[in-house]
C-alpha positions in Angstrom: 95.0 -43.7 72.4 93.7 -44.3 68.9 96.4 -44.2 65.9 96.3 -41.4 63.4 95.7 -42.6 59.5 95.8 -40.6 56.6 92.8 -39.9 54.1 94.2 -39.6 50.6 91.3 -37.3 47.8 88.8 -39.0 50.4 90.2 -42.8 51.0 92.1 -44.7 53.7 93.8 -47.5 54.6 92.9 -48.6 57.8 96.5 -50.8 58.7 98.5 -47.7 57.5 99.1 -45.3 60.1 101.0 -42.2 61.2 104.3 -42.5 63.2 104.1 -41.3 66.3 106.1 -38.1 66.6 105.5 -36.3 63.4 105.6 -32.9 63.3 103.5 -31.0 61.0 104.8 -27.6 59.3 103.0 -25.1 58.8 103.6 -21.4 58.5 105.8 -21.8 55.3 107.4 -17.9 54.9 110.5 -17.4 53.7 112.0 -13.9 54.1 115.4 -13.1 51.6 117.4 -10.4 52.8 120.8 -9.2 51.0 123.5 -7.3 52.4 124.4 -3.7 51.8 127.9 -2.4 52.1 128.5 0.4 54.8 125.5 -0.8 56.9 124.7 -3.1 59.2 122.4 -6.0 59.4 120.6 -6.3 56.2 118.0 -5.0 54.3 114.6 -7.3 53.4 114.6 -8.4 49.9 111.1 -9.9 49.9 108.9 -12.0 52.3 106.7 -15.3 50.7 104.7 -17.9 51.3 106.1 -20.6 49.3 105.2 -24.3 48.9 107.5 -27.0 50.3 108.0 -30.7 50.8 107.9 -32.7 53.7 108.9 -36.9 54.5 105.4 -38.4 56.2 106.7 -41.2 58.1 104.1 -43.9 57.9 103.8 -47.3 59.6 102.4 -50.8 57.8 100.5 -53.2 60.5 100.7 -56.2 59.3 99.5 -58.3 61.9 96.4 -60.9 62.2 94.5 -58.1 63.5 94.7 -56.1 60.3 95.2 -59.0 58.4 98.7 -60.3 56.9 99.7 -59.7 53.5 102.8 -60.2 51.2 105.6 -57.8 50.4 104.2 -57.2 47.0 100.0 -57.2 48.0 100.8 -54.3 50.5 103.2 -52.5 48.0 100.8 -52.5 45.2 98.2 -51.1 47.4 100.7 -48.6 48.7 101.4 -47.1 45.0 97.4 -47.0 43.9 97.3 -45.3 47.4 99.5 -42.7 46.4 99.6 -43.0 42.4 97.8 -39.3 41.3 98.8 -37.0 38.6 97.6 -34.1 40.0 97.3 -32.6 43.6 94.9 -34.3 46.3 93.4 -34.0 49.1 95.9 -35.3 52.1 94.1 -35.1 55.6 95.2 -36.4 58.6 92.2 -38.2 60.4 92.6 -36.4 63.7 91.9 -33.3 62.1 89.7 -31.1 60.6 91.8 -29.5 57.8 93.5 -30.8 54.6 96.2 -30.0 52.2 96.3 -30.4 48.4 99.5 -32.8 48.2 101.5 -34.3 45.4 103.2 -37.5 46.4 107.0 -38.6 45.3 108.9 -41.9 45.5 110.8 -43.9 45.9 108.8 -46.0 48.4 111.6 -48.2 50.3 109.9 -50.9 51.9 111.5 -53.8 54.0 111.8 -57.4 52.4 110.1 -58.3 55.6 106.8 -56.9 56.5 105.8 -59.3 58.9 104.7 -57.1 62.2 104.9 -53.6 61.7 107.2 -51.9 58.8 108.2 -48.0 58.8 108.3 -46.5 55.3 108.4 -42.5 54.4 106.4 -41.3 51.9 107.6 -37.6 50.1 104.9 -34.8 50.2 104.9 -31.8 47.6 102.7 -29.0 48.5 102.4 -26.2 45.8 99.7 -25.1 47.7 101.0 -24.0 51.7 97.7 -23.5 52.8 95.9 -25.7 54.9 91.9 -26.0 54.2 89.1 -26.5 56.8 87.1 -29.7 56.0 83.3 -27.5 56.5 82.7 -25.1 53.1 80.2 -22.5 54.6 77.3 -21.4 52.5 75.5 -17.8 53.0 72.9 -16.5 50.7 72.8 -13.2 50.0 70.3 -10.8 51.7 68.8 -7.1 49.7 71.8 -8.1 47.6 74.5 -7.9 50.7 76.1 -11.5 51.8 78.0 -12.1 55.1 81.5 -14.1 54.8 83.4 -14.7 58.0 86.7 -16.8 57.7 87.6 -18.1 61.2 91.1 -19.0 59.2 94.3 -17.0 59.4 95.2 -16.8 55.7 92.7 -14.7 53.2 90.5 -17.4 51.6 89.1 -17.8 47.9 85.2 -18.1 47.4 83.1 -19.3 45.4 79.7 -17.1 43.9 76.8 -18.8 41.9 74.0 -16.6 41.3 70.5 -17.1 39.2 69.8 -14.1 37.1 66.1 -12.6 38.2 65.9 -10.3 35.0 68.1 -9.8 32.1 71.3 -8.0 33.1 74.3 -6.3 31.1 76.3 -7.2 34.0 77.0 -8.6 37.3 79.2 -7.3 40.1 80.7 -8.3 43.8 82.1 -6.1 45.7 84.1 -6.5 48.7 84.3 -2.9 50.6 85.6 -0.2 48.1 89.2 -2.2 47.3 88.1 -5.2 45.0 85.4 -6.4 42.9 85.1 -9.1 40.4 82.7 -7.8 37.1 81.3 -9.7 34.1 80.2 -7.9 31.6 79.6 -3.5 31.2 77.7 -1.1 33.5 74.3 0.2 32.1 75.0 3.8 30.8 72.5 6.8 30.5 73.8 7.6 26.9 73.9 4.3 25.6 70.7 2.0 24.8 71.0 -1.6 26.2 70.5 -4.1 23.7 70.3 -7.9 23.6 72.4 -8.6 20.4 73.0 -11.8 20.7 69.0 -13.0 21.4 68.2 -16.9 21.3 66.1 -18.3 18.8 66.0 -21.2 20.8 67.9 -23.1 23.4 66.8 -26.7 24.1 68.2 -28.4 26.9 66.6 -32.2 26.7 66.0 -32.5 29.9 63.6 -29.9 30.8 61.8 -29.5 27.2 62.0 -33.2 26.3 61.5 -33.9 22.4 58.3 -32.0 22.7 58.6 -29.1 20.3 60.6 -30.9 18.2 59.1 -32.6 15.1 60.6 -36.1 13.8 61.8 -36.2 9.7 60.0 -38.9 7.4 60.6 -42.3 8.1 62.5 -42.7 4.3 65.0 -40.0 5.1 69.1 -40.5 4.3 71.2 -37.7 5.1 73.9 -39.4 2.6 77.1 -41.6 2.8 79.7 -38.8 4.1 80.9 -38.9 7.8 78.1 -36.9 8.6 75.3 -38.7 6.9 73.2 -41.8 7.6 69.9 -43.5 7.4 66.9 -42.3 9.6 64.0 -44.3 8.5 61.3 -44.8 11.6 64.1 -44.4 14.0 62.8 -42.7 17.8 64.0 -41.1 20.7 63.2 -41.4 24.0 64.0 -39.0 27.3 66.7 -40.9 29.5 65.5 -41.9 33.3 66.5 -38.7 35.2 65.6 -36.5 32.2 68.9 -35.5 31.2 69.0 -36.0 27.4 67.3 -37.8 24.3 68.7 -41.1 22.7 67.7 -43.3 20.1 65.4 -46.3 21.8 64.7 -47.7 17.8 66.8 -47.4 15.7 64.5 -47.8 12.5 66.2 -49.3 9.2 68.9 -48.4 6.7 68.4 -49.1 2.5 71.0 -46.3 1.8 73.9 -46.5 3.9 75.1 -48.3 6.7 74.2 -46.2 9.1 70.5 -45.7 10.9 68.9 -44.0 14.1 66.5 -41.4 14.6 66.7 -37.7 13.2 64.4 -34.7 14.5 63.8 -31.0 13.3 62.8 -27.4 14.0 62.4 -24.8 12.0 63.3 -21.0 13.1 61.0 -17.9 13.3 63.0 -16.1 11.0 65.8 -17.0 8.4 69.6 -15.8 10.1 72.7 -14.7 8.7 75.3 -14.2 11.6 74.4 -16.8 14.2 76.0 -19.1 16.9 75.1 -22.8 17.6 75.9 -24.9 20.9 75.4 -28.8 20.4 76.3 -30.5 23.4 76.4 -34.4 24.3 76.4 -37.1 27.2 79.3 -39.8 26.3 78.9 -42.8 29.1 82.1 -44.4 28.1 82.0 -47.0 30.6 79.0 -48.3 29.3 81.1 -49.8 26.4 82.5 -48.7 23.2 80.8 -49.3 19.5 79.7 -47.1 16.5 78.1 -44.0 17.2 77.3 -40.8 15.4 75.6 -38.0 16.8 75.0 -34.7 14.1 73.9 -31.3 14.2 72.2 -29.6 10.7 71.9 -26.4 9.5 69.7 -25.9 6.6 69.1 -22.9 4.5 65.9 -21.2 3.3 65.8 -23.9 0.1 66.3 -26.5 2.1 69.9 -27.6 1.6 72.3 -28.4 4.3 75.2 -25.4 5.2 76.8 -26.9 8.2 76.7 -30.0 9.9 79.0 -30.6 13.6 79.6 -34.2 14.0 80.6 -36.3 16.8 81.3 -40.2 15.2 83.2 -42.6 16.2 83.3 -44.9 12.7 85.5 -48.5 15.0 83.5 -51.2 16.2 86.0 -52.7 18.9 88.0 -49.2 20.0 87.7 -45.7 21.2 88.7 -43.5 17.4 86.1 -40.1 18.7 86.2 -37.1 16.5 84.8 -33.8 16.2 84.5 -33.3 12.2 82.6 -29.5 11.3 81.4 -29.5 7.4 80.6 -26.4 5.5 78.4 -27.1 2.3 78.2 -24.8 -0.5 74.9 -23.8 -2.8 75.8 -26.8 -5.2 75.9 -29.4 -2.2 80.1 -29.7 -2.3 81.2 -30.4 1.4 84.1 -28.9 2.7 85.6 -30.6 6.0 86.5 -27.0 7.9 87.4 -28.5 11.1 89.0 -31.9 12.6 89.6 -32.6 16.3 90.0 -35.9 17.6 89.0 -36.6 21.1 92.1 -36.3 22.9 92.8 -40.0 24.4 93.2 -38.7 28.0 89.0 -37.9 27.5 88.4 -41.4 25.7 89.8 -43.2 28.9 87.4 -41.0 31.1 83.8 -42.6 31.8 81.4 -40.4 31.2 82.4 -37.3 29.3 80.0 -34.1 28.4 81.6 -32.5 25.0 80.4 -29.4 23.9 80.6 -28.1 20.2 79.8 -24.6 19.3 79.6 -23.0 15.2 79.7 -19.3 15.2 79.4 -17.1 11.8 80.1 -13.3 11.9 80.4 -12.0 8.0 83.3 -14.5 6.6 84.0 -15.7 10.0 83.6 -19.0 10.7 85.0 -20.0 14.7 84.5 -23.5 16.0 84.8 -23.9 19.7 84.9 -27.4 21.4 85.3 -28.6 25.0 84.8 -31.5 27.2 83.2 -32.0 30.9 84.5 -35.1 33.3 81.3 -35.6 35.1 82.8 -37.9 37.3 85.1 -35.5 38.8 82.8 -32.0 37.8 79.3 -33.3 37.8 78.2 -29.5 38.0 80.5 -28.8 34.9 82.3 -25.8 36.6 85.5 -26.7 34.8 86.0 -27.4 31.2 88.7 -29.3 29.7 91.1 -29.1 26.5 89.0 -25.8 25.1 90.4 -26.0 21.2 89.3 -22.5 19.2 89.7 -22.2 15.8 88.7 -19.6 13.1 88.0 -20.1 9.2 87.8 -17.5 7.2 85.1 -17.8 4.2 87.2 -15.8 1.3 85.0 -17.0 -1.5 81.5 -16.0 0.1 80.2 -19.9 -0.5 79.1 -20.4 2.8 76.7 -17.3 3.4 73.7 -18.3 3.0 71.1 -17.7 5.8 69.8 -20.5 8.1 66.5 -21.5 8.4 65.8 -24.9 10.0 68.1 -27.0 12.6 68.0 -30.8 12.4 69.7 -33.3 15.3 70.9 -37.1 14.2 72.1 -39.6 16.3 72.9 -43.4 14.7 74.8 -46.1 14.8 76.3 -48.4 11.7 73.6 -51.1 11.6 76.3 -53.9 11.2 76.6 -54.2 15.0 74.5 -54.6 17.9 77.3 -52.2 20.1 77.0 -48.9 20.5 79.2 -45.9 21.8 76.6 -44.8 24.6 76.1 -40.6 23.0 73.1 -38.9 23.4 71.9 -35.6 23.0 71.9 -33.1 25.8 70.4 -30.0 23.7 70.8 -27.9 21.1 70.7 -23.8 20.9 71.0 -20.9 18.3 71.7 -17.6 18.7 71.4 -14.7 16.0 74.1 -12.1 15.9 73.0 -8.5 15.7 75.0 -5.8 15.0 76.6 -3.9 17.7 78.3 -0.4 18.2 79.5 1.7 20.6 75.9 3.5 22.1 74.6 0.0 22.5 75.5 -1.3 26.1 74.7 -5.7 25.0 72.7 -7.6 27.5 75.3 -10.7 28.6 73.0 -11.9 31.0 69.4 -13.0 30.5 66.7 -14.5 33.2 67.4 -17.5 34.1 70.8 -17.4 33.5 73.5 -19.0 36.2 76.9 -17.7 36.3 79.4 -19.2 38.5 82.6 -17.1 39.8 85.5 -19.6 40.9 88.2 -17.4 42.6 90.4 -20.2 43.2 90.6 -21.9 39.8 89.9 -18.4 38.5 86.8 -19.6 36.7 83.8 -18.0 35.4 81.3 -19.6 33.5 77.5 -18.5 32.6 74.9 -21.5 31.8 78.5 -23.7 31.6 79.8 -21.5 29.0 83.7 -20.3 29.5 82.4 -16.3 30.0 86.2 -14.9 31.3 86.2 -13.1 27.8 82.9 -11.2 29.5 85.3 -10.3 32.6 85.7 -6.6 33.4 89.4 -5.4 32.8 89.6 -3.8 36.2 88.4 -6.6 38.2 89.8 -9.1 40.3 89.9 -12.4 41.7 89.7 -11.5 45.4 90.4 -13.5 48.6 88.4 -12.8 51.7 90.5 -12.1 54.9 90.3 -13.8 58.1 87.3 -12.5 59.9 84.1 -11.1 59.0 83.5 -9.3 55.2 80.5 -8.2 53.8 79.9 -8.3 50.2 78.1 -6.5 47.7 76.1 -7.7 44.9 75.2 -5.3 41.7 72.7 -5.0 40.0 70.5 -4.6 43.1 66.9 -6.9 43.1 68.6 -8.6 39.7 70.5 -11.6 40.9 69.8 -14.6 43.7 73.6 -15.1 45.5 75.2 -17.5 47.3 78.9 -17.6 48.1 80.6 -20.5 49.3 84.1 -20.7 51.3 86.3 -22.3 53.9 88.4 -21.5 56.2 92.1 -21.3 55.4 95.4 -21.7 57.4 99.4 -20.7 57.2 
């Protein structure tokens, strides 16, 4: 008979083992009853499934088969066993199902570990359900989608769909009793509208630098946080086509700064308008200077906006997000300061996204952050920071007409803060009233539905503002359930789940 180890967020450690005689709970209700005067018994209160916490009793072998070790060498390795923040995976290795666990001290381990040393280890579960270790897949079929949970506890679910044709909505329904919506229903009265159409949206690694065109080889965007020298600097596609960076970086005779700047222009000059720049930050590829900026220029060629991302220290990690507003006379006007929060400096490769929205004397900045480590499909954006300036004097209204990108580096130092650019897109911002029903959803578009984390995201974007009012996040219950998509012959569907158990 083999010995039982435990797998902790998808590692083990082979010499430490599960006593023998552990029982597992399960089943977790807790019914509250309270008495009532004049009858008997007593009358039920409530009934939940809460979380609870255990003792795992685990065993050290510390033998010559597993290979001796110190007091301290198997402690340390105990703690970075155990040592999360945040709720794991905790799967025994004789079975097919996991919890999501938080672990608690104090471990209490013998001064003597020769042989074989008991220890217990406290388990928190938030969570009481236990999760199989398969997720199923099913693609939808003429828009219906079969989900059958062999579990005995409903189940969350996951649905990604590819929009086939632009859409003002899209809808999954399970049975008449729950559906989850983004966005509005088409309606006969009303004209359906795309008011927020793209003029462009780049993403580096499917269009390359191809319809982008590079500025002259003696251009300076000047000495503020946002400026810099691009004179003969060039980008090149990254191996696996994800993004642009500078491969020469070209000289500097006006500030200290150089690197390679492109541009486009747009079809037609915008007033209202909303701008996503977005980045790839490989942290652990070092840390040095590094300034990647986003443009907006008006009809006379002078700069309205620019979005930064700069880190200005050589030796250390000081990432910003700066957003400048420019008036018709070329004064700047810092509207919006973020530094990198230091739990994302300390993570290795980072995606931040920036967005610049104007609506009349609005101006809203938006900024996120990706852990592509953890989320290399981007379904879950971190520290979202929202902020809105309003433009009392009318100085920054003039309309935009041509976007440029810059990424550099202070020409002092060989070392570089690994940014590069991942793409770039503008929307204009019709007008919109209430006989116009707004397309939210355009071909090609993939929108992601995360029941669990209560996620929704279209093209990465946070969309829960899209989310219909009388819509739910809905489980699946144990057994079979057949799912609905709407619009019909507009969306390919899969749904992803596992089973779950009490």
């Amino acid at each position: 008979m083999t010995n039982e180890t435990i797998i902790v967020n998808d590692k083990r450690i082979d010499w430490l083992i599960v006593e023998r005689g552990f029982e597992i709970p399960s089943f977790h209700f807790v019914t509250g009853v309270e008495n009532v005067p004049g009858r008997a018994g007593t009358v039920k209160k409530f009934r939940e499934l809460e979380g609870y916490e255990f003792e795992l009793p685990l065993i050290v072998r510390n033998d010559y088969l597993a290979g001796r070790k110190t007091h301290d060498e198997i402690l340390n390795e105990i703690v970075e066993f155990f040592d999360y923040d945040e709720a794991v995976k905790l799967q025994l290795s004789k079975k097919d199902w996991y919890w999501y666990a938080y672990f608690d001290g104090p471990i209490e381990l013998a001064t003597n570990t020769q042989g074989i040393v008991s220890f217990k280890i406290k388990v928190i579960l938030t969570d009481p359900y236990k999760y199989s270790g398969k997720v199923y897949t099913n693609t939808a079929i003429s828009d219906s989608v079969s989900v059958v949970n062999l579990g005995t506890a409903p189940t969350p679910i996951i649905v990604e769909a590819r929009a086939l044709k632009d859409s003002t909505n899209f809808m999954i329904a399970n049975g008449d009793k729950d559906y989850f919506m983004v966005g509005k229903s088409e309606d006969a009265e009303k004209a359906t509208k795309d008011v927020s159409p793209y003029l462009f949206n780049d993403e580096f690694n499917k269009n390359g630098i191809g319809n982008w065109a590079y500025m002259p080889n003696d251009t300076s965007f000047g000495r503020f946080l946002d400026g810099g020298d691009a004179m003969g600097g060039r980008f090149k596609v990254m191996g696996g086509n994800e993004s642009i960076y500078p491969s020469v970086w070209g000289s500097n005779t006006k500030t200290g700064w150089h690197g390679a700047a492109i541009y486009k222009s747009l079809n037609r000059s915008v007033q209202d308008f909303r701008v996503r720049f977005k980045l790839s930050v490989r942290q652990y590829l070092g840390i040095g200077t590094s300034k990647s900026v986003a443009y907006l220029v008006d009809e006379n060629n002078r700069t309205q906006f620019s979005i930064v991302y700069v880190n200005t220290s050589a030796n250390s990690n000081n990432s910003k997000i700066v957003v400048f507003a420019y008036d018709e006379h070329g004064s700047a006007r810092k509207i919006y300061t973020r530094d990198v929060p230091i739990a994302y400096k300390k993570l290795k490769y980072i995606h931040p996204f920036m967005f610049l929205e104007r609506k009349g004397s609005n101006l809203k900045v938006t900024t996120y952050f990706f852990d592509l480590y953890k989320d290399p499909k981007r379904k879950k954006p971190l520290g979202k920071d929202e902020r809105v300036i309003i433009d009392r004097g009318n100085l920054y209204q003039r309309k935009v007409r041509i976007a440029r990108l810059y990424s550099g580096k202070y020409a002092k130092y060989a070392k570089s803060l690994y940014a590069s650019l991942l793409g770039f897109s503008i929307q204009e911002l019709l007008p919109s009233s209430t006989d116009i029903t707004p397309i939210i959803i355009r071909s090609g578009d993939d929108i992601v539905i995360n029941v669990a984390e209560k996620l929704v995201t279209v093209n990465d974007e946070n969309a829960l503002h899209l989310k219909d009012l009388g819509s739910n996040y809905f489980n699946i219950d144990a057994g079979a359930s057949e799912l609905v998509i709407y619009p019909p012959e507009t969306f390919d569907t899969t749904v992803k789940w596992q089973d779950r158990f009490l």
